[in-house]
C-alpha positions in Angstrom: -68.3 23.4 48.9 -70.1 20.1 48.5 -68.1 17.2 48.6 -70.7 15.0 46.8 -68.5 14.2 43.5 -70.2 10.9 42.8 -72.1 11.3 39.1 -73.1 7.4 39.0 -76.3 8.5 39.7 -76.9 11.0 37.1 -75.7 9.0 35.0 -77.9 6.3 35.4 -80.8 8.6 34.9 -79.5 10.2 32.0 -78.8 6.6 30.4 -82.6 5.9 31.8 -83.9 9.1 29.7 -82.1 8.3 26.7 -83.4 4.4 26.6 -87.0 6.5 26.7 -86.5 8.8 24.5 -86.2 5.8 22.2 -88.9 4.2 23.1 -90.9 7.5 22.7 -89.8 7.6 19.0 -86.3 9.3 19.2 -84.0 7.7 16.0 -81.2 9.4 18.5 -80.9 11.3 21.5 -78.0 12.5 23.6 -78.9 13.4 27.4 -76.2 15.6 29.6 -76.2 17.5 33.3 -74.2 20.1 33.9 -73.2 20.0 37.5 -71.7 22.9 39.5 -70.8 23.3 43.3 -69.8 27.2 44.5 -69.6 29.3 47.6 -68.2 32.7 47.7 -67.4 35.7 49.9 -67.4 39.1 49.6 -65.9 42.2 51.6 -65.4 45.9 51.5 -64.1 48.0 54.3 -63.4 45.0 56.5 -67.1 44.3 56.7 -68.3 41.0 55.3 -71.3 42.0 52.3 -72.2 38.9 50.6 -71.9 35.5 51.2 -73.7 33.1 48.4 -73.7 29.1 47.7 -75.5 27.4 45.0 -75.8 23.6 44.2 -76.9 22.8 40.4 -77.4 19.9 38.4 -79.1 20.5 34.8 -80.3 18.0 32.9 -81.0 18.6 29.1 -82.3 16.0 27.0 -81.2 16.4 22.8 -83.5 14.1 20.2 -83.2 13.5 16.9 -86.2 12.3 14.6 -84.7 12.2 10.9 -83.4 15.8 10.1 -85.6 17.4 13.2 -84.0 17.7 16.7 -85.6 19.2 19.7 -83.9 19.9 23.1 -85.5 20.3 26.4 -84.2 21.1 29.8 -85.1 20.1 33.5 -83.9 20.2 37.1 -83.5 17.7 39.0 -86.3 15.5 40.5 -88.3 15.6 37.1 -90.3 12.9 35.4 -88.3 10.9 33.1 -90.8 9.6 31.0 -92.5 12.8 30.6 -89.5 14.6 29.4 -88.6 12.7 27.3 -92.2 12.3 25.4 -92.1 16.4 25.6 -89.0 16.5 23.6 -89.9 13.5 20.9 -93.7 15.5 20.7 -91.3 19.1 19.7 -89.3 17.2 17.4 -92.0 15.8 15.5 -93.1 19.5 15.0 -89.5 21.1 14.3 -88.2 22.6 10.9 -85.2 20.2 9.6 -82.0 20.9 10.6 -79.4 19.1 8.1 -76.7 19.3 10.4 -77.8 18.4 13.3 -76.5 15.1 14.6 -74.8 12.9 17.3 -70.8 12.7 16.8 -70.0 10.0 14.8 -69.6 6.7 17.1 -66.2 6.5 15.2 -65.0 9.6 16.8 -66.3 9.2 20.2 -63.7 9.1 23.1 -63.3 4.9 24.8 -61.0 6.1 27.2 -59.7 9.3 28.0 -56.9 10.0 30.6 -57.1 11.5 34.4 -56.3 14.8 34.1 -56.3 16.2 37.3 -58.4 18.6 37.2 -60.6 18.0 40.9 -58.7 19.5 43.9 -61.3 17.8 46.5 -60.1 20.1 49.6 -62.6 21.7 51.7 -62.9 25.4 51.7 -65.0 26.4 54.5 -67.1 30.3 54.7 -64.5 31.3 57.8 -61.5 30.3 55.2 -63.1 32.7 52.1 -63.6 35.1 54.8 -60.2 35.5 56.0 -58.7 35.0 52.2 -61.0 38.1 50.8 -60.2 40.3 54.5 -56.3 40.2 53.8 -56.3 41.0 50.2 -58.4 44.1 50.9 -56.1 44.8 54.1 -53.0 44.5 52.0 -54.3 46.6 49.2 -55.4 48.9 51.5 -52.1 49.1 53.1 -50.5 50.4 49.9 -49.5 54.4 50.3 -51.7 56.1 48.1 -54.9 54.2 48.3 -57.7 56.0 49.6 -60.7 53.4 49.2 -61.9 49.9 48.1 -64.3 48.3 45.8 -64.1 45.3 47.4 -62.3 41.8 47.8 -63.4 38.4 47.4 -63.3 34.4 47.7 -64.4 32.0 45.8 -64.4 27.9 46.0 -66.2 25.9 43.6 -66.5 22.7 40.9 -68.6 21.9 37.7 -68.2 18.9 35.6 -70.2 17.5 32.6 -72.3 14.1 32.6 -73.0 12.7 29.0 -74.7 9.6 28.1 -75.9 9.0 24.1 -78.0 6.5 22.7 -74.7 5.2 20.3 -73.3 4.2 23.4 -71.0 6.9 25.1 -71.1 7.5 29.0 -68.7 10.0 30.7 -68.3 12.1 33.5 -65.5 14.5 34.5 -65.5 17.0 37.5 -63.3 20.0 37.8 -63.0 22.3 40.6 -61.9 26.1 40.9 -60.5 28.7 43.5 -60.0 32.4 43.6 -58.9 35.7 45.5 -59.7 39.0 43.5 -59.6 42.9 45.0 -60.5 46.1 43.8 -59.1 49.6 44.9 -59.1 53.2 44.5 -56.8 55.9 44.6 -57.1 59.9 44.7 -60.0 61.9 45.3 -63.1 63.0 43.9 -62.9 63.5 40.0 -59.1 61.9 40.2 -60.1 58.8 41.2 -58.8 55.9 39.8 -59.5 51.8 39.8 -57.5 49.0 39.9 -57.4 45.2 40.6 -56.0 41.8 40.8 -56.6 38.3 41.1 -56.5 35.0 41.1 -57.7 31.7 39.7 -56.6 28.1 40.0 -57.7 24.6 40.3 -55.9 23.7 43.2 -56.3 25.7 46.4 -52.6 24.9 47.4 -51.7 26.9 44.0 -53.2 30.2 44.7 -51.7 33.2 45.2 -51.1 34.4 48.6 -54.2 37.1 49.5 -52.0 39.5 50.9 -49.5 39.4 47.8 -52.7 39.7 45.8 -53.7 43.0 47.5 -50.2 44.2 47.8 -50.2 43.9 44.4 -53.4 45.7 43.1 -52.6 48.8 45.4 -49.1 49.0 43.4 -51.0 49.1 40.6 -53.6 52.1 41.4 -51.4 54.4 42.6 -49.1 54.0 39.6 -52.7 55.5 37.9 -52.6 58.7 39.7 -52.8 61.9 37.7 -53.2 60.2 34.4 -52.1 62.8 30.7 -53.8 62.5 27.6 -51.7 62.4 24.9 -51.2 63.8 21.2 -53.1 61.8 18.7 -51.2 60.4 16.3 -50.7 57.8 13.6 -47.8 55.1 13.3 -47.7 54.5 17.2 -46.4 51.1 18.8 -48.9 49.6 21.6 -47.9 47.2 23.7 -50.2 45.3 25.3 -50.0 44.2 28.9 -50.7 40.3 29.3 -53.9 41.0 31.2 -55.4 42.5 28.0 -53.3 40.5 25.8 -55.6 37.6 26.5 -58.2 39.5 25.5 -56.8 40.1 21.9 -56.3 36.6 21.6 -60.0 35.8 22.6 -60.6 37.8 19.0 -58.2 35.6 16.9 -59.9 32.9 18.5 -63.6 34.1 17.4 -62.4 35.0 14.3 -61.0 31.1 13.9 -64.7 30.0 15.5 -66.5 27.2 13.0 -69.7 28.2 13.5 -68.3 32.4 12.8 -66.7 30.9 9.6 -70.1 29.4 9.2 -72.2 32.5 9.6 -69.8 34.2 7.3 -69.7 36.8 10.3 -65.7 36.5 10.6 -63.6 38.1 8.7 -61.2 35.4 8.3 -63.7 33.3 7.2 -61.9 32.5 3.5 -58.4 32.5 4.9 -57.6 28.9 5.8 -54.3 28.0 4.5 -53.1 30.9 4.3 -50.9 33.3 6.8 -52.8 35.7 9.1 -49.8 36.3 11.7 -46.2 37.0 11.4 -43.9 34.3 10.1 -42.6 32.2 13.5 -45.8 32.7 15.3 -47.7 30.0 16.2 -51.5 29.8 18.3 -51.8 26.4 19.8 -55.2 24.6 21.5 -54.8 21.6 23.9 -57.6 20.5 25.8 -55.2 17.4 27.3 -53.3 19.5 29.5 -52.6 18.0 33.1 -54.2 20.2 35.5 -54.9 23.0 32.8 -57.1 25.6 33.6 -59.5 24.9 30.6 -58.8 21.1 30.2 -61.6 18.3 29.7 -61.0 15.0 29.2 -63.6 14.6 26.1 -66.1 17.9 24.8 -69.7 18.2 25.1 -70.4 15.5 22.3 -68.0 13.0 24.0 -65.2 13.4 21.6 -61.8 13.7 22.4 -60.0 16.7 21.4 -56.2 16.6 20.9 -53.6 19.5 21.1 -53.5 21.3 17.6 -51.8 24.2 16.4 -54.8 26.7 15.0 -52.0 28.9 13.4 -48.3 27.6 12.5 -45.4 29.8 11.4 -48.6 32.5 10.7 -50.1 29.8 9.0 -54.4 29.5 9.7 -54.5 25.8 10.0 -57.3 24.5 11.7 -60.7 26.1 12.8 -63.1 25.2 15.8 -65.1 22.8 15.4 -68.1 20.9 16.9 -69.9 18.4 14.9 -72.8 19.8 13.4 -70.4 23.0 12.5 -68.3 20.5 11.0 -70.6 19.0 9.1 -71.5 22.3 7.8 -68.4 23.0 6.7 -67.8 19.9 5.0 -65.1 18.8 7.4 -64.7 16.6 10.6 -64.8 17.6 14.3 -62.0 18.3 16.4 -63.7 17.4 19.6 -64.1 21.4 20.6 -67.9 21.0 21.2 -69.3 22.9 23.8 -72.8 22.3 25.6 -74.5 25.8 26.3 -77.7 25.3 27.2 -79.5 22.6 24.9 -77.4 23.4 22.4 -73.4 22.7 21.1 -71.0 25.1 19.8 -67.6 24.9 19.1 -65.0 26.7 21.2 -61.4 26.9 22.6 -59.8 24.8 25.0 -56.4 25.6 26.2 -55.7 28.5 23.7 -52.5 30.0 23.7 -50.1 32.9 21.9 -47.1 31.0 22.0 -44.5 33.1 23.6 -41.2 35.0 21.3 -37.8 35.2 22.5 -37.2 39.0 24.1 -38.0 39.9 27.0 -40.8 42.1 28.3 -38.5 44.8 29.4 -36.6 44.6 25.9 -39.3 45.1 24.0 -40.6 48.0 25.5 -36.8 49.3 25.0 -36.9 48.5 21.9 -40.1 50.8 20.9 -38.4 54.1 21.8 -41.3 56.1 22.2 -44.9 54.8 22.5 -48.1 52.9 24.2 -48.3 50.7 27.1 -51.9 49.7 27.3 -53.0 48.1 30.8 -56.9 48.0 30.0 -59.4 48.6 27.6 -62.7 50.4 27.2 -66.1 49.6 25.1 -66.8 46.9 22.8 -65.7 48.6 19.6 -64.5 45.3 17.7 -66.1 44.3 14.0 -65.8 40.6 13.7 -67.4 40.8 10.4 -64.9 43.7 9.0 -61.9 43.3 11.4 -61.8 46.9 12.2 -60.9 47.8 15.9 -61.4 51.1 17.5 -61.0 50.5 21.8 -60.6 53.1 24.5 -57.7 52.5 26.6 -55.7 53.2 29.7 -52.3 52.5 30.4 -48.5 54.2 30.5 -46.6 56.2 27.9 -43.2 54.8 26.7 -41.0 57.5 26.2 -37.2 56.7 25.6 -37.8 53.1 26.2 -39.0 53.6 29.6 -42.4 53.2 31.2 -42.8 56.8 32.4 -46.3 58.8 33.1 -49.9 57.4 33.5 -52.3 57.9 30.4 -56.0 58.0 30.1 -59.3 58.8 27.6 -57.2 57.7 24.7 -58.4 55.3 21.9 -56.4 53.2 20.5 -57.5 52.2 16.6 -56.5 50.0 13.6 -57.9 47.1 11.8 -57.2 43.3 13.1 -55.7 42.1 9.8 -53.2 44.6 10.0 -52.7 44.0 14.2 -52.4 40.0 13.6 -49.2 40.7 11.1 -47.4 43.2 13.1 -47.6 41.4 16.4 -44.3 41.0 18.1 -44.6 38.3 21.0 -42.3 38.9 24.4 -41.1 35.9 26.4 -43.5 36.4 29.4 -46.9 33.3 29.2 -48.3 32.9 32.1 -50.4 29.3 31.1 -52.2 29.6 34.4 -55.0 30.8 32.4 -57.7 29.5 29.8 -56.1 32.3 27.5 -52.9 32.4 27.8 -50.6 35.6 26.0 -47.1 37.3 27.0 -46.8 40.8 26.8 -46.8 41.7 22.8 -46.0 44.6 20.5 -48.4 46.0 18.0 -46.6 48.3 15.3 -48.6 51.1 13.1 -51.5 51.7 15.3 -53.8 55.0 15.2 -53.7 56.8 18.9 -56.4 58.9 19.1 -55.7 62.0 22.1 -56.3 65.4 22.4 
């Protein structure tokens, strides 16, 4: 991994393109590179297949001419003045746009705090190697598995430079490690897949590789032999935290500005009013020291601050970028993201905040039903809320994880799920999505 950190530089040049993109005609422009650093190794069978490393800085270049707003993009080494002329020429040209606009200077972030979010050791290729040859070797170890799909390493940083012509200039790095392994077990049509991994900003904080493989091999053979299972109405699934963040990632798109916007979410006239249990509460903090997803000011150089999207199953808050905002007829709440040439509001920090019962007395409590440990297909209406996923996981039976299941579908509609959602005690925040185990009562299990 590079150690070159230093974004004076680029952000001299982005402050350059801006002060030309005036002089070209621009009544506003905003100019950002999106840096990232990465190396990464990959192994199956004890045989290094891949190794890869990329250095990128993008520079995008966002002008405003009355209502009309043009974006261009460039790598490095480009002509300033040329660029900028390009994008002032398209903007001239461009439909209006009535919400398109810069933050408002108001809102814009003077100081924002060190979050620690740049782990600056060096990772070398040997050191990836090694990492991604244990996990497989532990994995591998496991009694039971018969093969691998592979292990890796990965070491890595991205950051954001933004400079705008109402005065804001920021820069923040952050940097990113992580073991992952894949494994099989059985034979020939009875084969089945599992993983694990591991992600964090600071190399020091990582999982051990080895504990990583051990790990996803325990999980595999616990997959052997899989049942289908009666189909049936009125069945509790509980949803393991690795697919619990997923079922969070839908409350958040549901709670997405620019969805609410679209009128593609079906939440879209439900602010103010409850959409989960009473006593559950969804918080977003992009201000978290060291968090996994934290930035010290969005893509527009606002500041977010830690808000609670739903309190007591309350829908307070939605995210927001500015021109969504403005859309909307509200304000910002600094969750601008830059994609491209373009901004879009999304999550930070996002979290289920966790209930009081413990994993293990939750699934106690259920008596008979559906542990779910992944999920199949894309079969989620964010328009309609209706949700129809295959799944995989463990039957409960008598409170007790007992036999493996498989080609089951799981079905019900995400307006029902969001009420009937019974949290366990179990977050894991090491994530951008963070969720504890959770209960979902009254769901349609679809079997033989």
């Amino acid at each position: 991994m590079s150690s070159e950190i230093d974004s004076s530089t680029l952000l001299s040049r982005a402050s350059q393109l801006i002060d030309l993109a005036r002089k070209a005609g621009a009544d506003a422009a905003d100019a950002v590179v999106v840096r990232s650093r990465s190396q990464s190794v990959s192994v199956r069978l004890g045989k290094v297949e891949g190794t890869e490393s990329s250095e990128n800085d993008d520079f995008s270049l966002r002008v405003f001419i009355g209502q009309r707003v043009a974006s261009v993009s460039a790598n490095p080494g480009f002509d300033l003045q040329a660029l900028a002329e390009r994008a002032v020429a398209m903007a001239k040209v461009s439909p209006e746009d009535p919400f398109a606009c810069l933050a408002d200077e108001a809102s814009l972030s003077r100081a924002y705090p060190d979050l620690q979010l740049l782990d600056t050791t060096e990772v070398s290729s040997e050191m990836l190697r090694e990492a991604a040859l244990a996990a497989e070797a532990a994995a591998l170890a496991v009694k039971g598995v018969t093969n691998s799909s592979g292990a890796g390493a990965s070491a890595g940083m991205g950051g954001l430079v933004l400079a705008t012509s109402h005065g804001f200039e920021g820069s923040y790095m952050a940097s990113r490690f992580g073991h992952s392994v894949s494994v099989i077990s059985g034979e020939g049509t009875g084969m089945e897949r599992d993983y694990d991994f591991d992600s964090r900003l600071y190399y020091a904080e990582l999982d051990d590789p080895a504990e990583i493989g051990r790990r996803a091999g325990e999980r595999v053979i616990k997959r052997v032999n899989p049942r289908q299972v009666p189909t049936g109405k009125d069945v509790t699934v509980i949803f393991d935290p690795r697919v619990a963040r997923g079922f969070v990632g839908h409350i958040a798109g549901a709670i997405n500005g620019a969805a609410v916007a679209r009128k593609s979410s079906f939440l879209r006239d439900k602010m103010g009013q409850q959409i989960l249990k009473s006593g559950l509460s969804i918080t977003d903090d992009p201000l978290i020291v060291r968090g996994p997803s934290s930035r010290p000011f969005d893509g527009e150089g606002v500041s977010g601050e830690r808000l609670v999207m739903i309190e007591d199953g309350i829908l307070k808050h939605w995210f927001l970028s500015t021109s969504t905002a403005r859309e909307l007829g509200l304000e910002t709440n600094g969750r601008g993201v830059r994609g491209g040439t373009a901004v879009s509001p999304s999550s930070t920090n996002l979290a289920l905040e966790p209930g009081d019962i413990s994993p293990e007395d939750l699934i106690r409590s259920v008596g008979n039903g559906f542990y779910v440990t992944e999920l199949i297909g894309h079969g989620v209406n964010m328009i309609t809320g209706e949700y129809s996923r295959g799944a995989t996981g463990f039957w409960i039976e008598n409170g007790e994880l007992t036999f493996p299941v498989s080609e089951v579908t799981i079905a019900s509609n995400l307006k029902e799920m969001f009420m009937r959602l019974t949290p366990a005690n179990d977050i894991d925040r090491k994530f951008g999505v963070a969720a504890p185990t959770f209960a979902i009562e009254g769901m349609t299990l679809a079997g033989r």
